[in-house]
C-alpha positions as CSV (number, residue, x, y, z in Angstrom):
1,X,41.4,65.1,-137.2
2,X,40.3,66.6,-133.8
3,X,39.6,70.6,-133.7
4,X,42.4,72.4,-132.2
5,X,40.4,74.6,-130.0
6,X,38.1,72.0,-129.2
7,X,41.4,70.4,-127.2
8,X,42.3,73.8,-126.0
9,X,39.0,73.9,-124.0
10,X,39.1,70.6,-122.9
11,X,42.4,71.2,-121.4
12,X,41.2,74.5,-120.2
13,X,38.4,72.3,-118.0
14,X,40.7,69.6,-117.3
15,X,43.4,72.5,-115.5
16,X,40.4,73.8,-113.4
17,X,39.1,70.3,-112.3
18,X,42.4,69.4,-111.4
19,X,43.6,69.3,-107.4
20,X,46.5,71.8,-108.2
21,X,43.6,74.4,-109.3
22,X,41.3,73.6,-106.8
23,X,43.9,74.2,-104.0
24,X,45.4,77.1,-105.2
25,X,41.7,78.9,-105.4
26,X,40.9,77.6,-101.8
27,X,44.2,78.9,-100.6
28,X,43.4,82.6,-102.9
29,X,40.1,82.4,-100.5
30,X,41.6,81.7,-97.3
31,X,43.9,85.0,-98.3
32,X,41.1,86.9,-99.7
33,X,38.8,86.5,-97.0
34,X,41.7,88.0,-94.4
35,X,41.7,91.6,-94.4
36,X,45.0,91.6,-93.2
37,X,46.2,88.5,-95.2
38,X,44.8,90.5,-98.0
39,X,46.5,93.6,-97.3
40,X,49.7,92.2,-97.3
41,X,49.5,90.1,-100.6
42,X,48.4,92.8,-102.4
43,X,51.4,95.2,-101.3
44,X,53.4,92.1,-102.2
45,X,51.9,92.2,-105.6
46,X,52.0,95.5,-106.6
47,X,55.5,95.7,-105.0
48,X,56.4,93.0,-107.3
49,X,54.6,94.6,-110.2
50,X,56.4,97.7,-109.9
51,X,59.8,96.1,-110.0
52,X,59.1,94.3,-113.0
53,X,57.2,97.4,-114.7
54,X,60.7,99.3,-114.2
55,X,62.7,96.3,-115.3
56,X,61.3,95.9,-118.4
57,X,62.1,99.6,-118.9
58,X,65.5,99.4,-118.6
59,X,65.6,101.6,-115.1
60,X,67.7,101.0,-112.4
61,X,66.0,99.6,-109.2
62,X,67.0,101.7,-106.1
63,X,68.6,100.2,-103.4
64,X,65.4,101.1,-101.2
65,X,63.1,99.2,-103.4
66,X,65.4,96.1,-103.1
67,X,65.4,96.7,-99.4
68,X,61.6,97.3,-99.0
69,X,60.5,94.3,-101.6
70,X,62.7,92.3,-99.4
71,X,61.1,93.5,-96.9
72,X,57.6,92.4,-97.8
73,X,58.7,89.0,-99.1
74,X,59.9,88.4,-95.4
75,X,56.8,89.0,-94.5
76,X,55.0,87.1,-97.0
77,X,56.7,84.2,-96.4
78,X,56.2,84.1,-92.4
79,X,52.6,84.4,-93.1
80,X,51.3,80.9,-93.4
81,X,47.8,81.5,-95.2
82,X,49.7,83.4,-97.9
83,X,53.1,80.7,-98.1
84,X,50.5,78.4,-98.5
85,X,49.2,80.4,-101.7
86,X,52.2,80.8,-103.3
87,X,52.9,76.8,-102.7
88,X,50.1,76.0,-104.2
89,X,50.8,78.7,-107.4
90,X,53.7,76.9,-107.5
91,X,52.2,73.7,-107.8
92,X,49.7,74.5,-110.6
93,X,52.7,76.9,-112.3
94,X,54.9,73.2,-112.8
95,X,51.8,71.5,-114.3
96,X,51.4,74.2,-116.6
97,X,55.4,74.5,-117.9
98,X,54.7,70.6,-118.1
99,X,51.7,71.8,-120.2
100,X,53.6,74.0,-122.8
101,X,56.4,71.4,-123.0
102,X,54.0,69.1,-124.3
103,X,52.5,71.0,-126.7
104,X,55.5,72.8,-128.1
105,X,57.1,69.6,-128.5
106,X,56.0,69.5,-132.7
107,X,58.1,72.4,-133.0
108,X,60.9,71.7,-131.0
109,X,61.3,68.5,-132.9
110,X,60.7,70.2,-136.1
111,X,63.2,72.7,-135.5
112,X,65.4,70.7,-133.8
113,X,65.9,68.0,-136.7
114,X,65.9,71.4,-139.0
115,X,69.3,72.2,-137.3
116,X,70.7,68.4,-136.8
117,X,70.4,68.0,-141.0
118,X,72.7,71.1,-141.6
Protein backbone atom coordinates (compact mmCIF):
# COMPACT_ATOMS: atom_id res chain seq x y z
CA UNK A 1 0.00 0.00 0.00
CA UNK A 2 1.71 3.33 -1.02
CA UNK A 3 2.42 6.09 1.82
CA UNK A 4 -0.10 8.72 1.72
CA UNK A 5 2.24 11.58 2.18
CA UNK A 6 4.70 10.05 0.07
CA UNK A 7 1.86 10.86 -2.92
CA UNK A 8 1.10 14.11 -1.44
CA UNK A 9 4.73 15.19 -2.20
CA UNK A 10 4.90 13.67 -5.41
CA UNK A 11 1.91 15.61 -6.37
CA UNK A 12 3.34 18.60 -4.61
CA UNK A 13 6.47 18.23 -7.38
CA UNK A 14 4.40 17.18 -10.11
CA UNK A 15 2.09 20.86 -9.61
CA UNK A 16 5.42 22.81 -9.64
CA UNK A 17 6.94 21.06 -12.80
CA UNK A 18 3.81 21.46 -14.46
CA UNK A 19 3.45 24.49 -17.41
CA UNK A 20 0.36 26.03 -15.46
CA UNK A 21 3.04 26.60 -12.49
CA UNK A 22 5.73 27.51 -14.39
CA UNK A 23 3.75 30.27 -16.17
CA UNK A 24 1.96 31.68 -13.50
CA UNK A 25 5.54 32.21 -11.56
CA UNK A 26 7.04 33.76 -14.80
CA UNK A 27 4.01 36.00 -15.18
CA UNK A 28 4.37 36.79 -10.81
CA UNK A 29 8.04 37.91 -12.07
CA UNK A 30 7.17 39.88 -14.96
CA UNK A 31 4.70 41.79 -12.17
CA UNK A 32 7.13 41.77 -9.48
CA UNK A 33 9.91 43.10 -11.31
CA UNK A 34 7.57 46.38 -12.37
CA UNK A 35 7.47 48.83 -9.80
CA UNK A 36 4.49 50.12 -11.06
CA UNK A 37 2.98 46.72 -12.07
CA UNK A 38 3.79 45.96 -8.56
CA UNK A 39 2.25 48.78 -6.98
CA UNK A 40 -0.89 48.22 -8.53
CA UNK A 41 -1.28 44.42 -7.74
CA UNK A 42 -0.59 44.83 -4.37
CA UNK A 43 -3.36 47.69 -3.88
CA UNK A 44 -5.51 45.12 -5.74
CA UNK A 45 -4.64 42.55 -3.22
CA UNK A 46 -5.00 44.18 -0.16
CA UNK A 47 -8.10 45.92 -1.51
CA UNK A 48 -9.35 42.53 -2.02
CA UNK A 49 -8.14 41.26 1.31
CA UNK A 50 -9.95 43.88 3.05
CA UNK A 51 -13.22 43.15 1.53
CA UNK A 52 -13.14 39.71 2.32
CA UNK A 53 -11.65 40.36 6.04
CA UNK A 54 -14.94 42.51 6.61
CA UNK A 55 -17.15 39.91 4.86
CA UNK A 56 -16.36 37.25 6.84
CA UNK A 57 -17.27 39.52 9.72
CA UNK A 58 -20.53 40.12 8.94
CA UNK A 59 -19.94 44.13 8.18
CA UNK A 60 -21.57 45.91 5.64
CA UNK A 61 -19.24 46.96 2.60
CA UNK A 62 -19.69 50.73 1.93
CA UNK A 63 -20.68 51.79 -1.16
CA UNK A 64 -17.16 53.64 -1.55
CA UNK A 65 -15.25 50.44 -1.11
CA UNK A 66 -17.49 48.81 -3.86
CA UNK A 67 -16.77 51.85 -5.92
CA UNK A 68 -12.99 52.05 -5.29
CA UNK A 69 -12.33 48.02 -5.57
CA UNK A 70 -14.12 48.46 -8.80
CA UNK A 71 -12.07 50.90 -9.37
CA UNK A 72 -8.76 49.00 -9.06
CA UNK A 73 -10.09 45.87 -10.85
CA UNK A 74 -10.48 48.25 -13.94
CA UNK A 75 -7.26 48.94 -13.71
CA UNK A 76 -6.02 45.65 -13.13
CA UNK A 77 -7.56 44.28 -15.83
CA UNK A 78 -6.30 46.97 -18.63
CA UNK A 79 -2.90 46.20 -17.37
CA UNK A 80 -1.61 43.40 -19.52
CA UNK A 81 1.43 42.10 -17.37
CA UNK A 82 -0.89 41.72 -14.49
CA UNK A 83 -4.27 40.17 -16.71
CA UNK A 84 -1.78 37.94 -17.75
CA UNK A 85 -1.09 36.88 -13.98
CA UNK A 86 -4.39 36.44 -13.03
CA UNK A 87 -4.88 34.18 -16.40
CA UNK A 88 -2.40 32.19 -15.56
CA UNK A 89 -3.79 31.88 -11.55
CA UNK A 90 -6.61 30.92 -13.18
CA UNK A 91 -5.19 28.31 -15.18
CA UNK A 92 -3.26 26.52 -12.32
CA UNK A 93 -6.50 27.34 -9.86
CA UNK A 94 -8.78 24.77 -12.46
CA UNK A 95 -5.97 22.14 -12.25
CA UNK A 96 -6.03 22.28 -8.77
CA UNK A 97 -10.17 22.08 -8.21
CA UNK A 98 -9.55 19.17 -10.81
CA UNK A 99 -7.01 18.14 -8.06
CA UNK A 100 -9.32 18.01 -5.01
CA UNK A 101 -12.17 16.41 -7.07
CA UNK A 102 -9.97 13.64 -7.56
CA UNK A 103 -8.97 13.00 -4.38
CA UNK A 104 -12.21 13.64 -2.53
CA UNK A 105 -13.86 11.31 -4.81
CA UNK A 106 -13.54 8.14 -1.92
CA UNK A 107 -15.71 10.20 0.15
CA UNK A 108 -18.05 11.54 -2.10
CA UNK A 109 -18.72 8.01 -3.23
CA UNK A 110 -18.78 6.86 0.27
CA UNK A 111 -21.12 9.35 1.37
CA UNK A 112 -23.02 9.38 -1.54
CA UNK A 113 -24.01 5.51 -1.61
CA UNK A 114 -24.49 6.26 2.43
CA UNK A 115 -27.45 8.44 1.33
CA UNK A 116 -28.75 6.37 -1.93
CA UNK A 117 -29.20 3.03 0.68
CA UNK A 118 -31.61 5.09 3.00
Amino acid sequence: MPNIYDSAYNLETAIRESEEFQNLKTAYETVMNDPSAKEMFESFRDTQMELQEKQMQGLEISEEEVEKARTVVEAVQEHQDIAKLMEEEQRLNTVINDISRIITKPLEELYGSTEEAN
